[in-house]
Kinemage of the C-alpha trace (Angstrom):
@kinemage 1
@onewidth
@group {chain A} dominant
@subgroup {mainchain}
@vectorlist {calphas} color= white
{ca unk a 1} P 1.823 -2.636 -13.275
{ca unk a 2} L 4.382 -3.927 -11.299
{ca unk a 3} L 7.348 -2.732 -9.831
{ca unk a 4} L 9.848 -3.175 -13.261
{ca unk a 5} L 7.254 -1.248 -14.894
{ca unk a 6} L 7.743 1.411 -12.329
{ca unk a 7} L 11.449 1.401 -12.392
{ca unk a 8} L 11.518 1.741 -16.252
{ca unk a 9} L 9.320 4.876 -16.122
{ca unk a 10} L 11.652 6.400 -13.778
{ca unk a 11} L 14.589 5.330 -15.835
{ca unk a 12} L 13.390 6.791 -19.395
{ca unk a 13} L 11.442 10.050 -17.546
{ca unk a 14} L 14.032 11.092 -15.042
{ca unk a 15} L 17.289 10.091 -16.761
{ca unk a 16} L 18.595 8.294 -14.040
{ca unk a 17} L 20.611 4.999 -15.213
{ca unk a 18} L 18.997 2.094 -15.019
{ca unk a 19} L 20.703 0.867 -11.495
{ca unk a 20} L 20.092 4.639 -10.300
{ca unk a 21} L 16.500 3.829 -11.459
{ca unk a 22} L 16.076 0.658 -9.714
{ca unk a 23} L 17.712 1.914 -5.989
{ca unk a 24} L 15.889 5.265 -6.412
{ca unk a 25} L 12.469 3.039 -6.867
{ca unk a 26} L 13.917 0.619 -3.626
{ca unk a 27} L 14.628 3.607 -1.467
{ca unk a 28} L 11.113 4.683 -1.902
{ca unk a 29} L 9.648 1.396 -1.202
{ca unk a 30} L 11.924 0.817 2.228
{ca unk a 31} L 11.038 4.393 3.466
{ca unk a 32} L 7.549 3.715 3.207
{ca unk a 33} L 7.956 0.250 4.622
{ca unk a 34} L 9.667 1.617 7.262
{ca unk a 35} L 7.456 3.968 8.527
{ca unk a 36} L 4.047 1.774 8.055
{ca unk a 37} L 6.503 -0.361 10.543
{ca unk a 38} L 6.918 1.977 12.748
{ca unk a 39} L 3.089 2.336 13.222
{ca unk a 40} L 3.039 5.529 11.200
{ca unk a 41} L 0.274 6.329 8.342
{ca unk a 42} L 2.061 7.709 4.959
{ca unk a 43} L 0.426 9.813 2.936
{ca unk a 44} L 0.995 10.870 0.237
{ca unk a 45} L -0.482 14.341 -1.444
{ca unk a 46} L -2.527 13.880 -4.977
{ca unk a 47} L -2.536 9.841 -4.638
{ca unk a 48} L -3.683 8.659 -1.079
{ca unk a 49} L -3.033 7.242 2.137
{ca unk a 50} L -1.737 3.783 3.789
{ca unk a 51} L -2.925 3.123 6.833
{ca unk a 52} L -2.482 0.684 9.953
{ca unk a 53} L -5.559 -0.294 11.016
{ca unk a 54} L -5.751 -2.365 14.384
{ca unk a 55} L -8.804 -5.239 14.089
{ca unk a 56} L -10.159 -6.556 17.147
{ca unk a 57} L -10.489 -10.123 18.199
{ca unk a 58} L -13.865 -11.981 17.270
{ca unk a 59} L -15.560 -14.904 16.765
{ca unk a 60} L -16.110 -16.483 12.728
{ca unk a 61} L -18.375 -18.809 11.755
{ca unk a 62} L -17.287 -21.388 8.882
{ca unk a 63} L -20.236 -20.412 6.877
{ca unk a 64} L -20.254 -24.577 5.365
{ca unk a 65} L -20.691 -26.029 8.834
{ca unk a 66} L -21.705 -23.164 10.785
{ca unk a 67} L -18.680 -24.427 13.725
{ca unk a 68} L -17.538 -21.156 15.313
{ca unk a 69} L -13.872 -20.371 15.853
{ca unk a 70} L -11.459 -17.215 17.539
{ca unk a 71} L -10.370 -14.886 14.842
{ca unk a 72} L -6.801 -13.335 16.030
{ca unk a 73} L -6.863 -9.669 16.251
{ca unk a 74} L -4.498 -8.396 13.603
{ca unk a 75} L -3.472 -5.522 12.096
{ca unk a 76} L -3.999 -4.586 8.545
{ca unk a 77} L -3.161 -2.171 5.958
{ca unk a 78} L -5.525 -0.182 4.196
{ca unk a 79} L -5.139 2.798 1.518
{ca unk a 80} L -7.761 5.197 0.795
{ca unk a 81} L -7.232 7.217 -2.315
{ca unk a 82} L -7.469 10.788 -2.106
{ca unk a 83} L -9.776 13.102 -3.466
{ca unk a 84} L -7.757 13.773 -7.283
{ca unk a 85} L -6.967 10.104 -7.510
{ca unk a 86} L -10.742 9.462 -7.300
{ca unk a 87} L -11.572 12.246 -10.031
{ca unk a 88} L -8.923 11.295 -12.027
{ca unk a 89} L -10.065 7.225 -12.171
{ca unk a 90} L -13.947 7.981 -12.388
{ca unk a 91} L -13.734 10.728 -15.322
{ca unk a 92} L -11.398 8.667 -17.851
């Protein structure tokens, strides 16, 4: 799925014309955005939760020549589906 997909489902389901559709789909996307910007988790009740996870500096190892180099602490997003999401996927 991808986000066309998603914007057609909310154009035939809702009713909303098609450029309704597509800036009601955008607004979504730029809220959350927005907010996993501004450092805060969204979550989101019945699918799951996006996180900002901070990762500390360490040390790699190219695992072909075994040379060791700095890995750049990062942050990274995570989601963790929620408890119905995870019922829903497993039983069909």
């Amino acid at each position: 799925m991808v986000k066309d997909d998603i914007i057609d489902i909310v154009y035939k389901k809702v009713g909303f014309t098609h450029s309704e559709a597509v800036a009601a789909v955008e607004l979504i996307f730029e809220a959350v955005k927005e907010r996993l910007m501004a450092g805060e988790d969204v979550n989101i009740v019945g699918f799951g939760k996006f996180c900002l996870r901070d990762k500390k500096e360490r040390v790699g190892r190219n695992p072909k020549t075994g040379q060791e180099f700095k890995i750049t602490s990062r942050r990274v997003l995570t989601f963790k589906p929620s408890k119905n999401l995870k019922e829903i996927v497993n039983n069909k």
